[in-house]
N, C-alpha and C positions, 0 to 999 in steps of 0.2 A: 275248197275242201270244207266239210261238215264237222261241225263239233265234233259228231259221233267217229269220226276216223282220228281228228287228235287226240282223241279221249284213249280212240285203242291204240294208235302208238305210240302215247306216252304208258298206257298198261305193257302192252309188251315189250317195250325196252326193259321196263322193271320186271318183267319177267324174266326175259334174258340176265339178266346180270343177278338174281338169286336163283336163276337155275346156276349159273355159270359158276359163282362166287359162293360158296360155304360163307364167311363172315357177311357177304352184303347178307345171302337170307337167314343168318341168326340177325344181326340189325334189323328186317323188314319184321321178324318174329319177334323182337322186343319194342319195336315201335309199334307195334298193333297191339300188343299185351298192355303198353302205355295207355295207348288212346281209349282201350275197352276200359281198364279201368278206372279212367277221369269220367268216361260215361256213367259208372256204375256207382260211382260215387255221385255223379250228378243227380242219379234217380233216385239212389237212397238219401238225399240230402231234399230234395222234394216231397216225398214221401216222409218223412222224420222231421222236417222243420217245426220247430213250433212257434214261427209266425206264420205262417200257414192257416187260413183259417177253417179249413177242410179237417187238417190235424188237429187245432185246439179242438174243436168240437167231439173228435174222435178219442183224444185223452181225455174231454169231459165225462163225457156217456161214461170212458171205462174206470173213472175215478168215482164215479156213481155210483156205480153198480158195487164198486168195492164198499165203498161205504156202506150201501144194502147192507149189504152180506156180514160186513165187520160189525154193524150195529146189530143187527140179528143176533149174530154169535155172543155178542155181549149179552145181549136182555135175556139171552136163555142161559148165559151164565149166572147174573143174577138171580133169574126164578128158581135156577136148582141149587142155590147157594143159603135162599130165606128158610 
């Protein structure tokens, strides 16, 4: 036998028995609900890390550009102030 045939009757057993079973397929619908959202935290925790050095670089630039902007707003506060 092929991987590919265990693979599918280990899939259709589990399908059998959440077609079959109301509580197995609320169990198989909260254990996918689980696993998607450990994934989705896994992406958002790579994308967000700030040891990351893709990220530092990407909060650099946008802590720059603030400061532009905040230092601007200032000296044009001071000139319409003299």
């Amino acid at each position: 036998m092929t991987s590919q045939y265990i693979i599918l009757l280990i899939f259709g057993t589990v399908l059998y028995f959440v077609v079959t079973d109301e509580s197995v397929a609320a169990a198989f619908y909260y254990a996918v609900r689980l696993i998607r959202s450990k994934v989705d935290y896994r992406i958002w925790w790579l994308k967000n890390d700030p040891s990351n050095p893709i990220v530092k670089h990407l909060i650099y630039r946008r802590n720059l550009k603030l400061a532009k902007e905040l230092k601007a707003k200032i000296d044009k506060h001071y000139e319409e102030n003299k």
